[in-house]
N, C-alpha and C positions, 0 to 999 in steps of 0.2 A: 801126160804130165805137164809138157806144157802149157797146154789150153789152161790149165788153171795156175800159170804161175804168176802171171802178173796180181792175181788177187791174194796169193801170198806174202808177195812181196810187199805188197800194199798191206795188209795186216801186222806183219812183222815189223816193219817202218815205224805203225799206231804205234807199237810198244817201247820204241826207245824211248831212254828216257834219261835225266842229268847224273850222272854220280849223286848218291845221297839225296837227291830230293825226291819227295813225293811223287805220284802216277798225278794224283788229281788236287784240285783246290779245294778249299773249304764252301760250301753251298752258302749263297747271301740271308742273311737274317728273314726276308720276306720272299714272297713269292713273283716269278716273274712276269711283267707284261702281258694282258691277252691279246694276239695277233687279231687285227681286224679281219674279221671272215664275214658275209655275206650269212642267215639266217642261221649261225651258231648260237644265239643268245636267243632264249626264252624263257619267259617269266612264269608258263602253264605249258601243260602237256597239250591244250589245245593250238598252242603258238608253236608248237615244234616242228621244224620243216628239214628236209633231208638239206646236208652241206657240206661244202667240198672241203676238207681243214688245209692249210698251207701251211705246208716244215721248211723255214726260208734256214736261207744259211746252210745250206747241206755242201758246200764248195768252196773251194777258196776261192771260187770266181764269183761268189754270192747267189748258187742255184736255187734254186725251188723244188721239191717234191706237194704232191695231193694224195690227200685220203682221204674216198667219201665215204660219209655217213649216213646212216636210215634212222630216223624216229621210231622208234617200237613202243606202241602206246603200253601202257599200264593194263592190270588186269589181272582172273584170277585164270587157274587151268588144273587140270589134274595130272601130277606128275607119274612117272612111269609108266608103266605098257603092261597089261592083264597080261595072266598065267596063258592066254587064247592066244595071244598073239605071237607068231611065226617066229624064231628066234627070239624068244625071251628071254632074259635071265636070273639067276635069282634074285643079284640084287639091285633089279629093276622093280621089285615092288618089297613092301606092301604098298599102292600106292597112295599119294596125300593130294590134297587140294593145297594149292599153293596163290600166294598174290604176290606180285610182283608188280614195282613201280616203274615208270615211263626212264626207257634210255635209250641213248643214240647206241647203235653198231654197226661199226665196219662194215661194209657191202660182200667185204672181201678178205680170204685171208691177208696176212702183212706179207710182202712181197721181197726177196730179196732187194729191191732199189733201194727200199727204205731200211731195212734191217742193216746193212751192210754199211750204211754210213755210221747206226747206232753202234756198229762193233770196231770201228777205225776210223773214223772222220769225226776229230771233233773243232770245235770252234776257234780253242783257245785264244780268248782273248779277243777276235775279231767284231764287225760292227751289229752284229746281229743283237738284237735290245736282247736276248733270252742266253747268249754267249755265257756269261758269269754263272747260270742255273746248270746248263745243259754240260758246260766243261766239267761240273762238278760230281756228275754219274758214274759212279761204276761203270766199267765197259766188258765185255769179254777179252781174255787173254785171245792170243792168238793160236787158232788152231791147228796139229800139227796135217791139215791137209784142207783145201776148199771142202766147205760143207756142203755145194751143192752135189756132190759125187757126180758130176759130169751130165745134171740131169738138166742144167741153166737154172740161169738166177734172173733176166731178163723180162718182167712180168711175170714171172714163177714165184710158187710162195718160199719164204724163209722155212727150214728147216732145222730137227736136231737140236735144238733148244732144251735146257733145263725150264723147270716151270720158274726158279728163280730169274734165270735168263730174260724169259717175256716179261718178269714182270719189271722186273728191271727196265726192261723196252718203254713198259707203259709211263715209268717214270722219267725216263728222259725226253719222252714224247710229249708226258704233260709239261716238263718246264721250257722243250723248246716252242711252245702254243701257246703257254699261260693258261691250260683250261685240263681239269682232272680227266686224264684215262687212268683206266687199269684192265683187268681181263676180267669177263665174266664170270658169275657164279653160276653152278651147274643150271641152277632151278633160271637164271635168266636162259643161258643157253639153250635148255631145251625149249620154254617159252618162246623165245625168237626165233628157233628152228620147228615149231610146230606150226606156228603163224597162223592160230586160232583153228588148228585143224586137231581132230581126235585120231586122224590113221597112224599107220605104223611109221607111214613116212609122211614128208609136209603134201606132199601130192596124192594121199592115200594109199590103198591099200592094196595096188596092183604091182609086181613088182616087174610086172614087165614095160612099165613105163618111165623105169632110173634113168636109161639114158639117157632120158630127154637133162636131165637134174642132176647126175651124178659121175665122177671119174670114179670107178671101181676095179677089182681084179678082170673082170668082164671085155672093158672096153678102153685101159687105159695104160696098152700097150707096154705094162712094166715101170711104169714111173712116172712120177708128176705131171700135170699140166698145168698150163699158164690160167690164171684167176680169170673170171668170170667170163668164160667160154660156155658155159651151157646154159639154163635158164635159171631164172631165183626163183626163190617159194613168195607168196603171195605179199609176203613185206618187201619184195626187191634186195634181199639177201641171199647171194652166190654163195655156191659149194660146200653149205652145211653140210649137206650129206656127200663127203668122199672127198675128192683130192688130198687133203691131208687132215688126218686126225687133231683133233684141238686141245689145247690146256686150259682148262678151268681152274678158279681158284678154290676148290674143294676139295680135301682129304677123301678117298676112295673106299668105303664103306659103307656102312648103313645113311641111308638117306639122316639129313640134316633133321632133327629138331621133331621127331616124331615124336604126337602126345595129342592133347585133349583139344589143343586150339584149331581153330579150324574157321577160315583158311591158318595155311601157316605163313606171315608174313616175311619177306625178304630172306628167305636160309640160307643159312653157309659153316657149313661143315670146318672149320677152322683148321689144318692142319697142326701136329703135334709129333710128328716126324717125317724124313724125308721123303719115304715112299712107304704107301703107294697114295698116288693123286690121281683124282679125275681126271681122264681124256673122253673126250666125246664127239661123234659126228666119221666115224670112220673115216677110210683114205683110199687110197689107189692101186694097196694092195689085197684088200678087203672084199670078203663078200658080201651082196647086199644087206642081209641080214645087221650086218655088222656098222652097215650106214641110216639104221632106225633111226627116230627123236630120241628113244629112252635109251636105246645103248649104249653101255659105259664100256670104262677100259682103266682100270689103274698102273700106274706108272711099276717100272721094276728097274733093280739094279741094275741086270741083265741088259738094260739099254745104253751102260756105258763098259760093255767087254772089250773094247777095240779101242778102246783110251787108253795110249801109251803110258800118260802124266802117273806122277806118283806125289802126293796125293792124285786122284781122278777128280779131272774139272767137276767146278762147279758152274760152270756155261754150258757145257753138249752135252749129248746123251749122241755120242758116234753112230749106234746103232738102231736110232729111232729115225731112219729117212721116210716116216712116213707122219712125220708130228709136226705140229703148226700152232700158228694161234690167230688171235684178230682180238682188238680192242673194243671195249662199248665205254658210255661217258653216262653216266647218269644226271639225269635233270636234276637232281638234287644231291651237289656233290658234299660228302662229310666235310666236317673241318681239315685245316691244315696237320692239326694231330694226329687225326685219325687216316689221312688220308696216307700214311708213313707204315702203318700195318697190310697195306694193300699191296707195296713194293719191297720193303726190307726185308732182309734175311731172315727166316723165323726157326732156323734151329739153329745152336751153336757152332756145327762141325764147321755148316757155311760162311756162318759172320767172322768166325776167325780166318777163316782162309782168304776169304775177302779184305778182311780188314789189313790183312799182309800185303794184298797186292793193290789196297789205295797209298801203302807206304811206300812201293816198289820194292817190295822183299820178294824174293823167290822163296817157293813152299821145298 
């Protein structure tokens, strides 16, 4: 109980707030500054080179965190996994041809170091040029216990997130940068975890060669481990398969957009209620199987039993310690309009309960 009290205290702290006034500020009419980065800006997917992003301002001492990034070129593949393949599922096929355009992705899941600032450390106010954008995020309430359940947060990935939660992440991530993240869609995810391969897994189709690639129930001694400890798949992308399951931004169903076109370009399933959503890439409690390219997982209520709150958050899922995420940036980012459907609330239960706590109302 101790060992995690100072990050309670520290979270409970984020949430004070003045009598009667608002949690958060109003977001500035435009968008904020892009932080100078070394080989982040390309005109063509042939100019795209891997780079390290810088989140300044993470302290009141004016810190820095890095997140690198990998170019994943464009291109087409064939989604899902045949009825032949070991651990199939159903609704891993029929499968489709799909295309998909050039984007950067995280190397790595998102790490508590960096999470952990988006859920109590904010700017307010301070000299950072992105201050004014980044103050004005939703945050997580605080929760009633450390989310890392004593498994570290140190180089280990963030956990236990709603898929609202990360996307939220990707929004305050893109205004403390000035450059669009958000979370991937299923068909990029598998794409970037096949990494132009056809096997079951990005390394093929032996499964006795995961360790080399994978934390699994097998080898990963009951819980998390720290990001990119074992080797990537042929893009220089860590831990697709295993340490912690991932949130896409895909409604959990039949495959996106199946019909006559062919390829199918860019799909995404749009969500139209809470659950259930894509997760992908299995975790650390999982059997191999379960850490394929094409294997899914749809989200369930049951992931938030152990949530005291009344309503139950719209930040955790208590019970999912084995769920994660990582961000991609697409070389071709939408507009500033469109780019507000990739973050915001998209059923009502959430945006009003949200909306209560940018007021500083209790639910």
């Amino acid at each position: 109980m101790l060992k995690g009290l100072p990050i309670l205290v520290a979270l409970l702290a984020a949430a004070v707030q003045e009598p009667g006034a608002g949690r958060y500020p109003d977001m500035p009419p435009s968008r904020p500054p892009a932080i100078d980065v070394p080989n982040a800006v390309a005109a063509a997917e042939a100019e795209m080179r891997p780079y390290r992003e810088r989140i300044v301002g993470v302290s009141a001492e004016g810190g820095e965190l890095h997140l690198d990034m990998a170019p994943v070129p464009g291109g087409e593949f064939l989604q899902g996994s045949p009825e032949s393949e070991t651990g199939h599922g159903e609704l891993e096929s029929p499968r489709r041809r799909v295309q998909v355009g050039a984007f950067w992705m995280a190397t790595h899941e998102t790490t508590w170091n960096l999470y952990r600032v988006f859920m109590f450390d904010t700017d307010r106010g301070g000299n950072d040029p992105a201050a004014a954008w980044a103050d004005a995020v939703s945050r997580p309430t605080p929760p009633y216990r450390p989310m890392d359940f004593g498994m570290g947060t140190d180089g280990f990935p963030a956990i236990s997130m709603t898929q609202f939660a990360a996307r939220q992440f990707t929004k305050w991530l893109s205004m403390k940068t000035g450059r669009f993240y958000r979370l991937p869609t299923e068909a990029e995810w598998e794409y970037a975890c096949r990494a132009g391969s056809e096997s079951a897994w990005s390394f093929g189709d032996d499964e006795a060669q995961i360790d080399r690639f994978a934390w699994h129930a097998g080898n990963s001694d009951r819980r998390y481990r720290k990001v990119a400890q074992l080797e990537p798949n042929a893009w220089g992308l860590f831990d697709l398969h295993g340490n912690v399951a991932e949130w896409t931004l895909d409604a959990y169903g039949d495959y996106a957009g199946l019909g006559d076109a062919e390829p199918l370009a860019e799909p995404i399933a749009w969500p139209e209620y809470e659950y259930p959503r894509s997760v992908r890439g299995g975790s650390w409690q999982d059997e191999p199987a379960a850490l394929r390219c094409a294997a899914r997982r749809g989200s369930e209520l049951a992931w938030k039993r152990m949530d005291p709150q009344i309503p139950q958050s719209v930040w955790y899922h208590t019970n999912a310690r084995f769920l994660g995420f990582r961000v991609v940036r697409p070389l071709a980012p939408p507009s500033a309009e469109e780019q507000e459907r990739y973050w915001a609330p998209d059923v009502d239960s959430v945006r009003r309960i949200v909306e209560r706590q940018r007021r500083g109302e209790r639910d």
